[in-house]
C-alpha positions, 0 to 999 in steps of 0.5 A: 525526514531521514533522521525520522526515519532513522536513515544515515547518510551511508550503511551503518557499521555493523557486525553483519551475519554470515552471508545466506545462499541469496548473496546478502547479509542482514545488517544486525545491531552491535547489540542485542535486537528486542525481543521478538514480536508476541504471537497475535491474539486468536480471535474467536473465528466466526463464519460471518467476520473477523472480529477484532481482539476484546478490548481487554485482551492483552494487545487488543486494537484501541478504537480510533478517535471521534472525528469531528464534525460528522460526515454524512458523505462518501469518500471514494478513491479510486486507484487509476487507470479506471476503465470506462466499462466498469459499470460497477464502480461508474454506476455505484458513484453516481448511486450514492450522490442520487442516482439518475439526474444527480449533478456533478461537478468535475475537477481537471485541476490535476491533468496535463489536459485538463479539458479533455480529462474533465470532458472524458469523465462528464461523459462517463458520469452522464452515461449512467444518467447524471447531469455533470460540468466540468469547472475552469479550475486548473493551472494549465488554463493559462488564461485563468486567474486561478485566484479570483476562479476558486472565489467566483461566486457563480462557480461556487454557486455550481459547487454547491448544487452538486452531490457529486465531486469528481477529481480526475488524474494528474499531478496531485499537487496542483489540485491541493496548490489550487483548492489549499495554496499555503495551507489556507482553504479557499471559498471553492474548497469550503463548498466542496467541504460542505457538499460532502458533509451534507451527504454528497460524494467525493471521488477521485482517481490516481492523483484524485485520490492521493489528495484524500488524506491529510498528508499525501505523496507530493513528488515522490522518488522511487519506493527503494528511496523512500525505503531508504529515508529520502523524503522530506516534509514540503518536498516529497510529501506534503499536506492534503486535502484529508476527506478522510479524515486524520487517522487513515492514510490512502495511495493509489495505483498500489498493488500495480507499482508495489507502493506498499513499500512506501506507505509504511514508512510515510505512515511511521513519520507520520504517525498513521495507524493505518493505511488503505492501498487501493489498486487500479481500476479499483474504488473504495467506498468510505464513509464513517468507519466503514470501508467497501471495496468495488471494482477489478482488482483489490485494496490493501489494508496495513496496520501499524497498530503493534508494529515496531521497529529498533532505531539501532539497525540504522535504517528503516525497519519494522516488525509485526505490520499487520497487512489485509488483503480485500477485493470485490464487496469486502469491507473493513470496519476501521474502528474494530479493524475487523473484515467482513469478507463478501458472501460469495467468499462466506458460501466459498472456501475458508483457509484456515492453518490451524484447522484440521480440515485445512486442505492447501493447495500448495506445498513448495517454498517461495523467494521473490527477488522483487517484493515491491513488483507488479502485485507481488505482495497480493499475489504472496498473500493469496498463496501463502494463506493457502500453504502449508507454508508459515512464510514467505521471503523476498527482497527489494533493492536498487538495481541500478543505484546512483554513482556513488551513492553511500545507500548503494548496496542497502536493500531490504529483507521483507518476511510475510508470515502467518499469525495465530488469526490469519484467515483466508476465504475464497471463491470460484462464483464469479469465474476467476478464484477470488480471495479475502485474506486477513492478519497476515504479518510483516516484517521489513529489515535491512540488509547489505547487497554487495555491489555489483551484484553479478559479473560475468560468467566463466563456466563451471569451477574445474576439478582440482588436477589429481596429483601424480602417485608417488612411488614407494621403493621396494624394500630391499633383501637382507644382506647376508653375514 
């Protein structure tokens, strides 16, 4: 997958530019770089949506393909560390399977603890007035034959009875070793299937929604090495268990531990078109093209629809990611790629750069030195559509690289910037400021950050010494005749 990715074994050998004031060099090609991204088409800005580009338009978004067959149910990963007093989101799943006595069936596959896990969430689920069990259906039940369990037919039997799946948190791989072993489907897996395609709803949190697309992270290292190409097919990524279908890619505990940086190069191995992060104590709701998001905290949506990258840098690159920022009753409609922002965001302020009534709120330049930390990329999006700012930078490296590691000194350059559709919508309603923000760009670039990257400090350069003044002999009376 490194060579996919376009990753060597050490740093290129490149003419770097002159170093900037941060103390990097960004890694430029011998040659000359592509031409730069276009601007993005204006979209005609409603008050209600952000419609998608006409599909005649020069760089219009193509519509997503048919899936097959229909799914009637509803996907809805969760993105951990859900709390047991969001009422919202506990409420709104056992809602959609039926409302007050609809049955679940939960899944411990994934814990280290895998009955107190699956107990945890029966009892959550029937707090809001669901009938829910919790099956034996987990590796870390040692006297569990996991092969004749996911064929019992009585435990299938319960499978099918249920309008509710619920997977908890864990180790995703363990869920899809289980249900897939080698990629076969098994008779559990199958009833599973037909739960949700005759309207039943799958729900996962942390690892339970990490197995929601077709692919997903198996054991994956750190977002700077997958940034650096070090993931491969079987190892770091594997196959899923794709509730949601082929064409959308979905991670979790997303905006908390920054893993947006590892999304968009597993979508471009993988060939995604989009990506939805959903962040902790946060759900989605998908069903169809459509995506609503519930909870604490936000989802992010990227879209590699026009991105690019240039395989000449050496190294993971891209230009023109397309990145939306949705909280609390948003939605995204995947097949137009077009948000539709809450109505307490619609009744709020609109933040718009080309509009004469644009009133930001903040002034002042940006520079993060870690781009992939807690909510870093949210938090520069908030603030960048409501500035008089046209970008914001910032960086992502290995602090404390491997001993002889070739990539030691490779980092990353991320450049958020403003498009000609970037929108933003705002809110005060429910106490704290809450925020949509749609089309923003980015652009991801590697750069060289010479090792170590600071020593010891020896106080302030001292003054040159002042050189001694030279003296001039007076000159000398003429001599008389």
């Amino acid at each position: 997958m490194a060579a996919a990715m376009g990753v060597q074994a050490a740093p290129p050998a490149t003419a770097p530019a002159a170093s900037a004031s941060q103390g990097f060099r960004l890694l430029r090609p011998s040659t000359p770089a592509s031409a730069p991204r276009a601007a993005a088409p204006a979209p005609a800005k409603a008050a209600s949506a952000v419609p998608a580009a006409p599909a005649h338009a020069p760089g219009a978004l193509q519509p997503l393909p048919e899936s097959e067959p229909a799914i009637r149910g509803y996907a809805v990963p969760i993105g951990g560390a859900l709390k047991a007093d969001n009422e919202e989101v506990w409420q709104r799943i056992v809602q959609l399977a039926g409302g007050k006595g609809a049955r679940f069936v939960v899944f411990g596959t994934a814990s280290e603890d895998p009955e107190a896990s699956a107990k945890q969430i029966v009892d959550l689920l029937q707090r809001r007035g669901a009938v829910a069990e919790a099956l034996p259906v987990a590796p870390k039940f040692l006297w569990v034959d996991l092969s004749k369990v996911v064929r019992d037919p009585a435990l299938i039997a319960k499978v099918k009875a249920a309008k509710g799946i619920f997977f908890t948190g864990g180790v995703q791989e363990r869920i899809v070793d289980v249900l897939q072993p080698g990629g076969q489907s098994t008779p559990m897996l199958e009833a599973i299937w037909d739960v949700y395609r005759k309207g039943g709803v799958i729900a996962g949190t942390s690892a339970g929604a990490a197995i929601m697309s077709t692919v997903m992270f198996r054991d994956p290292p750190s977002n700077i090495n997958i940034l650096k190409g070090r993931f491969s097919d079987g190892k770091q990524i594997d196959r899923g268990l794709g509730f949601v279908g082929p064409h959308l890619f979905v991670d979790q505990h997303f905006l908390k531990r920054g893993r947006f940086g590892r999304m968009i190069p597993l979508m471009i191995a993988k060939g995604y078109k989009i990506g939805l992060g959903v962040d902790e104590n946060t759900a989605a709701i998908i069903r169809g093209d459509e995506i609503e998001v519930i909870g604490d905290r936000g989802c992010l949506v990227v879209d590699l629809t026009e991105a690019k990258s240039d395989p000449s840098l050496g190294a993971f690159n891209v230009q023109g990611a397309r990145l939306s920022y949705l909280e609390h009753g948003d939605r995204y409609h995947l097949r137009a790629r077009s948000t539709t922002p809450s109505a307490p965001k619609l009744r709020g302020e609109l933040h718009d750069a080309e509009s004469p009534n644009f009133k930001p709120s903040y002034i002042d330049d940006v520079f993060h030195l870690d781009m992939m930390g807690d909510s870093t990329i949210s938090n520069a999006m908030t603030r960048l559509i409501d500035s008089v700012r046209k970008e914001v930078k910032g960086l992502a490296f290995d602090v404390l690289p491997r001993t002889n590691d070739p990539l030691a000194e490779l980092g990353f350059l991320f450049r958020l910037y403003k498009g000609s559709d970037s929108l933003g919508w705002s809110t005060e309603e429910f106490g704290g400021e809450q925020f949509t923000v749609t089309n923003l760009y980015l652009d991801i670039s590697p750069v060289r950050l010479p090792m170590p990257l600071y020593g010891g400090w020896s106080g302030p350069p001292k003054p040159a010494a002042s050189l001694p003044a030279t003296s001039v002999p007076a000159a000398s009376a003429p001599s008389g005749q």
